[in-house]
N, C-alpha and C positions, 0 to 999 in steps of 0.2 A: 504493500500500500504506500511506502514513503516512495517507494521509487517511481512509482507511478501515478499515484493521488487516487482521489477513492473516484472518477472519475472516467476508468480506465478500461477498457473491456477484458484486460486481462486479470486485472484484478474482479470483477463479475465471474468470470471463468474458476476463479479459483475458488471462491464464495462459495460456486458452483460443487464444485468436486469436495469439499470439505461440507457440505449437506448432504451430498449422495453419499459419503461415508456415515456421518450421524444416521441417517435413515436405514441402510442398512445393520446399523447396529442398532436399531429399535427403540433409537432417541427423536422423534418424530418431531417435539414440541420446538428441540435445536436444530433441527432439521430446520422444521418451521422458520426461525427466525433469522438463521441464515438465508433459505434459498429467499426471503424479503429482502435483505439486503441485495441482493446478485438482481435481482430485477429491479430496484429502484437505480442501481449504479445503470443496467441497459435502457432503464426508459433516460435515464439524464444523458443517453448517448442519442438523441434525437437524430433520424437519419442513416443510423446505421442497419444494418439487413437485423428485421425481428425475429428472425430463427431463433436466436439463442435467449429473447424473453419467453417466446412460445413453449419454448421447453420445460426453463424455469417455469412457467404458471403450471405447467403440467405436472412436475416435482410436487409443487406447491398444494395442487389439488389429491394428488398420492395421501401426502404426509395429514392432511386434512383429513380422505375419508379414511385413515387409519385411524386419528383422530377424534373418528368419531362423528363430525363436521361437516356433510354430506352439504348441505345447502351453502355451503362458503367455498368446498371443493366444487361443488357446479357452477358457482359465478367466476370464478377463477377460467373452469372450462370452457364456458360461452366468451369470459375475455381475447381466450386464446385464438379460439374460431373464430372469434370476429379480425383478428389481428390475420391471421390464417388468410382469411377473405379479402381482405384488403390488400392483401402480398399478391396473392392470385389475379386481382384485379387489375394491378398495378402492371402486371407482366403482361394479361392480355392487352392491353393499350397501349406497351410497347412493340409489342408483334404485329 
């Protein structure tokens, strides 16, 4: 994070992989609040391809309905689809 500022998609990336480790070890709630962090650093990347938020919110909704949290993992899901949609749309109107 110093060497790059919290700003940076590589630091998102690591956010990333240090939640998918917490979740696989059945820390779901730290999961939680990392993979938040790794998608607020990609949305503040404005511009850049949202694949790698779409996945996060995907994580996101995982650790969710493990959690218990089915209707907060769904809004998360319909976020993703919608971001999803909007990449797809984006490519048909350049072809």
């Amino acid at each position: 994070i110093q060497q790059h500022g919290r700003r940076h998609a590589s630091v998102a990336a690591r956010l990333v992989q240090l939640g998918s480790l917490l979740a696989q070890w059945g820390r779901d709630a730290e999961s939680l609040s990392i993979l938040a962090e790794a998608a607020e650093v990609y949305e503040l990347l404005d511009g850049q391809d949202p694949a790698p938020l779409i996945d996060v919110l995907h994580r996101q909704a995982l650790a969710l309905q493990r959690l218990h949290r089915p209707r907060e993992a769904e809004l998360l899901v319909e976020r993703a689809d919608a971001l999803a949609g909007r990449t797809s749309h984006v490519l048909e109107d350049l072809l």
